[in-house]
C-alpha positions in Angstrom: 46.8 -76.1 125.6 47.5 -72.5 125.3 48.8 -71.2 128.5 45.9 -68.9 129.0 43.5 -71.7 128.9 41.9 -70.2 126.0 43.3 -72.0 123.0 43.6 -75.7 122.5 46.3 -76.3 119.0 45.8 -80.0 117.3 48.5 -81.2 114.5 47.1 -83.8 112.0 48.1 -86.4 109.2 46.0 -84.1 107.1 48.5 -81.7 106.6 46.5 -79.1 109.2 46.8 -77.7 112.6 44.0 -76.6 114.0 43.2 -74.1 116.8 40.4 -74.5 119.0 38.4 -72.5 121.6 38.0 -74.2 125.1 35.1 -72.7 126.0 32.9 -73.1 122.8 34.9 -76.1 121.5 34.5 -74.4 118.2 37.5 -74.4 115.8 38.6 -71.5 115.4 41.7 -71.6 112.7 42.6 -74.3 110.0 46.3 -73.7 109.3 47.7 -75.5 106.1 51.4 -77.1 105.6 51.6 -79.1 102.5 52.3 -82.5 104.2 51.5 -83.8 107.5 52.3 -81.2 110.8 54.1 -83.5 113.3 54.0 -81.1 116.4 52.3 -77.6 117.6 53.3 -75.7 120.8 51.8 -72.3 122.3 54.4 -69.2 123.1 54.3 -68.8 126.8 52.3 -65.7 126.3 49.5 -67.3 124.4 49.7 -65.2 121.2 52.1 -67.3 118.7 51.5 -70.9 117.8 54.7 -73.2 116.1 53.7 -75.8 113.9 56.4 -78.3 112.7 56.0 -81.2 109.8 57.1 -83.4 107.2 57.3 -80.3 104.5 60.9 -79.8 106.4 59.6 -77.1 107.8 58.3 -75.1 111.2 56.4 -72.1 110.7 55.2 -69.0 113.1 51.4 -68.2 113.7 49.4 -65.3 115.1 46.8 -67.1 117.3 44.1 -64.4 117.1 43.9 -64.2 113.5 45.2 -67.3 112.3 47.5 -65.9 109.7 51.7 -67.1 109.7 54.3 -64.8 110.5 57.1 -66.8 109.5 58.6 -69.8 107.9 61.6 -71.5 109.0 62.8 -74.1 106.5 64.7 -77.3 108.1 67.1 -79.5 106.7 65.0 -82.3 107.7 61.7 -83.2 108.5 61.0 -82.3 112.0 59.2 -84.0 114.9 58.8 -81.9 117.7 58.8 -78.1 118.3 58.6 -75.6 121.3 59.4 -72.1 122.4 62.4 -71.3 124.7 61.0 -70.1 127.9 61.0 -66.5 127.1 59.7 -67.0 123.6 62.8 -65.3 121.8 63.6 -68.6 120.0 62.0 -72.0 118.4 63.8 -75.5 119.2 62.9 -78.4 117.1 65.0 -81.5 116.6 64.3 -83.7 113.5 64.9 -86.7 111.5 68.4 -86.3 111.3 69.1 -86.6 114.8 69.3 -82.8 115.2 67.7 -80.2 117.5 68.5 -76.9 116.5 67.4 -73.4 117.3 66.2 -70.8 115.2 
């Protein structure tokens, strides 16, 4: 959940994350990774979503419009992701026992 309580971000087996409005419970973006996303996480302001997945990669999102800003490619597949608490950096840690920071 988006820290504004406006946006609700899902990851899925089906190689998607979606974005989601509270209020309406309408979906509101589809973003596509070729394999399965494994983790999303909000920016503290609300305006960037980080995806993660099994494509080895994380990758930067502008909430509003739903297009990416950025593609971080891993050296393994990654399981989690998250923001740094003043949103200059992305954390994920992955299958080879790493977190790292980008």
């Amino acid at each position: 959940i988006s820290k504004n309580d406006k946006w609700i971000a899902t990851s899925s087996k089906d190689e998607t994350a979606r974005i989601w409005n509270i209020e309406t419970g309408l979906e509101v973006h589809c973003l596509e990774h070729p394999r399965e996303v494994t983790c999303v996480a909000f920016s503290h302001d609300s305006n960037y979503l980080v995806t993660s997945g099994a494509d080895m990669s994380a990758r930067l999102w502008d909430v509003e419009c739903g297009i990416q800003q950025e593609k971080i490619q891993a050296l393994a597949v990654l399981h989690s992701c998250i923001f740094s608490s003043d949103d200059q950096w992305i954390i994920t840690s992955s299958s080879d026992n790493m977190a790292r920071i980008y």
